[in-house]
Each structure stands twice: as C-alpha cells, then as structure tokens.
C-alpha positions in Angstrom: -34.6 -19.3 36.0 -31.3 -17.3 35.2 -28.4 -18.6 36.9 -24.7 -17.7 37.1 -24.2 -21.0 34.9 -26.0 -19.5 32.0 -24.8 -16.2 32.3 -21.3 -17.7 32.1 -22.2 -19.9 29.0 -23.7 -16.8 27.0 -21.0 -14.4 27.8 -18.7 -17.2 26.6 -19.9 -17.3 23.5 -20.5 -13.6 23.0 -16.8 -13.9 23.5 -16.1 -16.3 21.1 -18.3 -14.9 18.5 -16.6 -11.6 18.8 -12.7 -13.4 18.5 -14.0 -15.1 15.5 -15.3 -11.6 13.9 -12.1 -10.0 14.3 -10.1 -12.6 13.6 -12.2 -12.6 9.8 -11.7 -8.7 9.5 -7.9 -9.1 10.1 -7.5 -11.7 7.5 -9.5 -10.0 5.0 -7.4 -6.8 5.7 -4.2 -8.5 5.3 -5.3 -10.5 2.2 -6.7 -7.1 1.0 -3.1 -5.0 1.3 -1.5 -3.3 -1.7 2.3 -1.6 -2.1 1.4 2.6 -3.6 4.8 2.8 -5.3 5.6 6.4 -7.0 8.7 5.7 -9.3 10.0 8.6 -11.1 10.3 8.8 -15.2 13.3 10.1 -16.4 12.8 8.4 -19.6 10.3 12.0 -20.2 13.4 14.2 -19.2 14.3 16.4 -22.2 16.8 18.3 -20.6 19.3 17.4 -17.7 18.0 20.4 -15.2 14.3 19.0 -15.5 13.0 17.3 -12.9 11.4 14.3 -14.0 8.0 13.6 -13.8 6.3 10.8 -10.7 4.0 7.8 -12.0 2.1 6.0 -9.6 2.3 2.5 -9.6 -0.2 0.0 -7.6 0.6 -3.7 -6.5 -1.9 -6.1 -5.1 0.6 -8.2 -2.4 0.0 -12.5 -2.0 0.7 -12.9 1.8 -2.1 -16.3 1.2 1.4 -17.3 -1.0 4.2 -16.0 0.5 3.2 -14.5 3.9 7.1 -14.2 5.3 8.4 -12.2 2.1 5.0 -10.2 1.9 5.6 -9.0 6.0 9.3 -8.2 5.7 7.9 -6.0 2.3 5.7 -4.7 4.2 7.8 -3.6 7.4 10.2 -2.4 5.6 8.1 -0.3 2.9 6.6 1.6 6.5 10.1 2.0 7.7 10.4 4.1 4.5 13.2 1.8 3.3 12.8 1.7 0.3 12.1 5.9 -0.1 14.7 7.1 -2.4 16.4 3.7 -3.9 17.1 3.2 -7.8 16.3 0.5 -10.3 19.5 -0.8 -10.4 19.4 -3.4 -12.7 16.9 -3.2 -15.6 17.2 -5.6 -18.2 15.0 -4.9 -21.6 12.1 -7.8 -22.3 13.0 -9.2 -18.7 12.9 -7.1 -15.7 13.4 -3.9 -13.8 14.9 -4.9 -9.9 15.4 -2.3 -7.0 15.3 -2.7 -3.2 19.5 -2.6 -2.5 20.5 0.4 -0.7 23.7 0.7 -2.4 22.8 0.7 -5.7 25.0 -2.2 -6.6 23.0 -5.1 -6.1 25.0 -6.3 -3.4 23.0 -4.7 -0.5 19.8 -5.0 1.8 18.4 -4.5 4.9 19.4 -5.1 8.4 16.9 -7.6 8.8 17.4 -11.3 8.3 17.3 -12.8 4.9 13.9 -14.7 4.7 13.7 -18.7 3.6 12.1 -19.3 0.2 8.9 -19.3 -0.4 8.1 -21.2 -3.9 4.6 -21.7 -5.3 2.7 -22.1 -8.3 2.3 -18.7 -8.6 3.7 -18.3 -12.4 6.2 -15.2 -13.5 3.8 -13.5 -16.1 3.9 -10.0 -16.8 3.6 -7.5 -13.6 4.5 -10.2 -11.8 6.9 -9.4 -8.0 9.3 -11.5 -7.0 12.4 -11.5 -4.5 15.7 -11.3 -5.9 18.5 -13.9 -4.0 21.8 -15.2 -4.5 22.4 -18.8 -5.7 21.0 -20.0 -1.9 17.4 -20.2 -2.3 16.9 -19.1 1.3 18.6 -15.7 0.4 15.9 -12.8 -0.3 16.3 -9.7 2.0 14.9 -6.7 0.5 15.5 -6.8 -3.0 12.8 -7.0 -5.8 11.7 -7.1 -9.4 9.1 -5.9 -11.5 8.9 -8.8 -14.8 8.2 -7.0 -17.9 7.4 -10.4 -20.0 6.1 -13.9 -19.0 9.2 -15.1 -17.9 8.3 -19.2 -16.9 11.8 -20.4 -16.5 11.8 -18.2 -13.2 8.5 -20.7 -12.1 9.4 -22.7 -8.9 13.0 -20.8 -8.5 12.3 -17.4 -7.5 9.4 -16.5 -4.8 6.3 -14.2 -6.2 4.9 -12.3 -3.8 2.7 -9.7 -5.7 1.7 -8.3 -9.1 1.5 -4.7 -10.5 -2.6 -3.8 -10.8 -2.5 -0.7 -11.8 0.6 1.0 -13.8 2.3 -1.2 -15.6 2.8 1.3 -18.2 4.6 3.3 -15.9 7.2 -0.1 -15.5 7.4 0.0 -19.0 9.3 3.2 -18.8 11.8 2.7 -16.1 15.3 3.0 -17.8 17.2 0.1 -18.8 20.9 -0.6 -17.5 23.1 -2.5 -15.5 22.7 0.1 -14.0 21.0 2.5 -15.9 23.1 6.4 -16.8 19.8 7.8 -15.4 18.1 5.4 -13.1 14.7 5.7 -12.2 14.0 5.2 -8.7 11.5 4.8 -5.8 10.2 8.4 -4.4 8.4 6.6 -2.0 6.6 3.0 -1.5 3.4 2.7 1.2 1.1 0.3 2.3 -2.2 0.4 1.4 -5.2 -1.9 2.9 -7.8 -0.1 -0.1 -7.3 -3.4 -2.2 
C-alpha cells in the first residue's frame, strides 16, 4: 500500500537525482567556457588614416587548473574590462601581455589581486598566463599570450588558458615595450560553445 513514508522517500530522491543532474551540467559548462577575443592588426595598416583590420582569436580557459584566475578573467571580460585595452608589452620570440588599463603595465582592476595558482600546466606555445610582480600572490587582470615554448616560466607564473583557434592572428600583434602602434583588444567575451 502507498503511504506518506514512500511518497517521501521517492520524492527525495527525485530530488536528489535532479541536484546531481544540474550540478553535472554546470560543471561541464564551466569546464567547457572559452574567451572570443577580437584584437586588431595594425601590422596590415599601409597607411596611417586606415583603419586596421579585426582578427578573431579563440581561447579554451582551465578553471579544473586555476579556477580563481579563470573567474576573475571571466567577470571581468563580461564587465567589458578589457574592451579597448593595448598590448602593452610585446616582446619578439616570447610574449604579447595586455590587461592594464593604463597602458603602462602598472595598472589593473579594482578587484583584489588573486593568490597563485601553480600547476603543471607547461608554458608552450598559445599558452595564457597571469602577469604579477615579484609576489607570487600578485595577478589582478593582466595577461599574456606566449609566442614560444617558454619552460623557465613552468611552476612561476599561473596558466589559465591556451589560444585554440588564432594563433596566427598573435603572431601579428606588434612588438614593443610598448609598441609605436599597439594592437589592442576591441572586445573580449565569454563563450560556453567550447
């Protein structure tokens, strides 16, 4: 016979079930997310009144390896921090960093600088990883793009993504400390398409 015990125990763990569904689909969502970063090109400018031409750039994000530098990426890039900031700093057979507000290398966001996150995620081409200070526990907002394998940066620096798609595109920002003619994010959205 049904009773109000067994009706209790089955909505339970129709309950339960359904927690443990969602709770899968958010994970896989989160593990799934990508940055859409359009970078502008002015290495293809030919005269100074050109505008330059927008390259798309796709990066598959490692929250599974650093899940507080990943977020703060994240909130920031829907803010639409990072909308209109240059390469600042883009060294030839190394890197191309971005992600300071000013421009100088000495900025960031309002938000709290975010405690390192090393792994054995290695620096290889395409690789992401957050620029600091000489604290470890000094990352805000600012980031680079590694052109080269670049190993001695293994264990010291935290990686939180790789380029996917576009790499070529990288390849092109203008080099300087800083560059005459910077390249610079247009705009830089989450995706959860990965």
């Amino acid at each position: 016979m049904f009773n109000i015990r067994s009706f209790l125990i089955i909505s339970f763990s129709f309950l339960i079930s359904l927690v443990i569904i969602m709770t899968d689909t958010n994970a896989e969502n989160t593990s799934s997310q990508n940055l859409v970063i359009e970078i502008t090109q002015n290495a293809e400018i030919t005269e100074p009144s050109e505008n330059p031409p927008i390259a798309t750039i796709i990066v598959k994000l490692f929250p599974d390896v650093a899940p507080k530098h990943v977020s703060q990426i994240t909130m920031l890039a829907k803010e639409g921090f990072y909308d209109g900031i240059i390469f600042h700093r883009v060294i030839d057979g190394f890197m191309a960093q971005t992600g300071d507000p000013t421009g100088t290398g000495m900025g960031g966001s309002d938000l709290p600088d975010i405690r390192a996150e090393f792994s054995d995620e290695p620096f290889n081409r395409g690789t992401l990883g957050m620029a600091r200070s000489q604290h470890p526990d000094s990352a805000n907002s600012q980031f680079f793009i590694c052109f080269e394998e670049s190993s001695f940066l293994n264990g010291q620096y935290t990686v939180f993504g790789k380029v996917i798609e576009g790499m070529e595109y990288v390849d092109k920002i203008m080099r300087g400390e800083p560059p005459d003619y910077p390249d610079k994010i247009i705009s830089m959205k989450v995706s959860n398409d990965g």
